[in-house]
N, C-alpha and C positions, 0 to 999 in steps of 0.2 A: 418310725413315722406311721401316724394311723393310714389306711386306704383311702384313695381316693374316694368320692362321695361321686365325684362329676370331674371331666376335664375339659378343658374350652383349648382351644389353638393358643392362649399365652398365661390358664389359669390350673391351678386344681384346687377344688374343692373338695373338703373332707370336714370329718366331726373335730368340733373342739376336743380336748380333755385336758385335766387340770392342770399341767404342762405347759397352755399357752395363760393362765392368768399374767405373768408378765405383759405380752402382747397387750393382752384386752385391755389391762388397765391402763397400759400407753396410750392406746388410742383414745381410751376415753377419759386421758387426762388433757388432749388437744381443746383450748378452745375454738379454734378453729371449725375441727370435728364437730363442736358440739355448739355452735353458734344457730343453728336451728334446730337444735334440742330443747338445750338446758339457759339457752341465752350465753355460753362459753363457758358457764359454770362448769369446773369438771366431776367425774363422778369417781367417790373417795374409792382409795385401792380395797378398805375392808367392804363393802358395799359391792364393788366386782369379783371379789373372791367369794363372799359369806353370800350375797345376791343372785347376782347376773348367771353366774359361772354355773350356780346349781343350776338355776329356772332353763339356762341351754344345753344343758347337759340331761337334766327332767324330760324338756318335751322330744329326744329324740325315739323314747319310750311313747309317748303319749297319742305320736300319731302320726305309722308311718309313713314315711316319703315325706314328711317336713321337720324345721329344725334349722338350726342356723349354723353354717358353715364357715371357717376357715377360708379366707381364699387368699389366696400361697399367688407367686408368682412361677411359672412352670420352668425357668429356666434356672431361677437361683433359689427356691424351698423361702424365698421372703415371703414375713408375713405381711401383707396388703389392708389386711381388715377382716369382715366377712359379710356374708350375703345370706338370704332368708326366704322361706316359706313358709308362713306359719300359722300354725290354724289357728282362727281366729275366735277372741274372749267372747267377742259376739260374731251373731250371723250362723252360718251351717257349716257340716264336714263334708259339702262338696263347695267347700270356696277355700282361697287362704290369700295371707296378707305377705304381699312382696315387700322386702326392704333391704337396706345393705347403707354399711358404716367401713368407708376406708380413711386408710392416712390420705394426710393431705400431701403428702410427696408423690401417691399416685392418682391425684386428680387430673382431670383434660386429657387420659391417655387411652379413653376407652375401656378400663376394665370394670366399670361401674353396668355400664351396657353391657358389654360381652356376660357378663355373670349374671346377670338379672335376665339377659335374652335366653340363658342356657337354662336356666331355671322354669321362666315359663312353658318351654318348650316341654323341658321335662316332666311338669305339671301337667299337660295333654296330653303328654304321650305316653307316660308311666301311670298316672291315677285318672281317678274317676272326678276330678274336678271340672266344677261346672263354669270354677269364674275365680281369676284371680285380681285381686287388686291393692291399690297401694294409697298411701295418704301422705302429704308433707305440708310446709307451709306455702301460700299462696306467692312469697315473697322470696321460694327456694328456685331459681329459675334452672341452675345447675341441675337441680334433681329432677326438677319437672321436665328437662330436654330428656335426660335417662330415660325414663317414664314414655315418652312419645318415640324415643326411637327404639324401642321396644316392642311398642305396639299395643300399649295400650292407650284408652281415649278418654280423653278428661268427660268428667261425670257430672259433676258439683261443685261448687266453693260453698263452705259453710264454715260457723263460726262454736268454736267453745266458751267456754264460760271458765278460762285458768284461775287458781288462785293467785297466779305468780306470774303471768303475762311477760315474754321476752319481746323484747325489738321486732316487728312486723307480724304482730299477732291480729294486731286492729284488720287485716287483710284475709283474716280466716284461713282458713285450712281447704286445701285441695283434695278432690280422689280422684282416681281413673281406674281405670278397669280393663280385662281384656275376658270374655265371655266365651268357650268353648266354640260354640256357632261361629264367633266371627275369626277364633283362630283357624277354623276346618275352613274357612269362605277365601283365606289365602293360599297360598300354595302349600300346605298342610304343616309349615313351619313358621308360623309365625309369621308369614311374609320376608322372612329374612331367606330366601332362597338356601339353599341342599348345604 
């Protein structure tokens, strides 16, 4: 089993390697998963193997302290999904984009937060970032509570221009953010106390 990466009180995080292409492809054959992705479309298993698999395996190389994690359940080694840091296509390398795709067998149980809170945290207290933040749809209410119990603070509603538009597009796209200054302005954790 690779190292841990990060361990939260009911999670561990660690690097993919080509070992979990089963997993990944599971989850992202859920429509469920992927009802504000892909509209539930799922994404083909050669596409997470020949695709996905490389480009997160690629950026652990590309720029450290981000990269997209595994996240295991700490008691039984299940795999949950994973979680993310990642520097972003656009913008600078003192910012990165938070995100995370679990099953839906572990929704409503908190580890969507716990893994995203452990993250930011480490994002301020490990690198020199200045600002991390995240995007979903306006119409992901789920993701968006994540997001706010976190600690970060909605930004924007803006809209794209999809070729392929899913179910509650017309509602734009959300960001939030959480800004160095305003993580140091809590109790130096995020606000989430020690």
């Amino acid at each position: 089993m690779p190292a841990a990466f990060l361990e939260t009180e009911r999670l561990v995080l660690r690097r993919f390697t080509e070992a979990d292409v089963d997993d990944l492809a599971d989850l992202n054959s859920d429509p469920a998963v992927l009802r504000f992705l892909t509209g539930g479309r799922p994404v083909p298993r050669a596409e997470v193997r020949g695709g996905l698999l490389p480009r997160i395996l690629a950026d652990y190389e590309r720029v450290a302290g981000r990269g997209t994690w595994v996240a295991e359940e700490r008691s039984t080694g299940g795999f949950l999904g994973w979680v993310e840091l990642r520097a972003p296509e656009r913008g600078t390398a003192a910012e990165a984009e938070l995100g995370y795709r679990l099953r839906a067998s572990a929704w409503g149980r908190g580890y969507a937060t716990e893994a995203a809170r452990a993250l930011v945290d480490k994002a301020f207290t490990e690198t020199q970032l200045h600002r991390v933040w995240a995007e979903t749809m306006a119409v992901n209410k789920a993701s968006r509570r994540v997001l706010e119990k976190v600690g970060l603070r909605f930004v924007r509603t803006f809209w794209v221009d999809w070729t392929d538009p899913i179910d509650g597009a017309e509602h734009g796209e959300v960001e939030y953010e959480m800004v160095r200054d305003d993580w140091l302005r809590t109790d130096g954790n995020g606000g989430h106390g020690a």
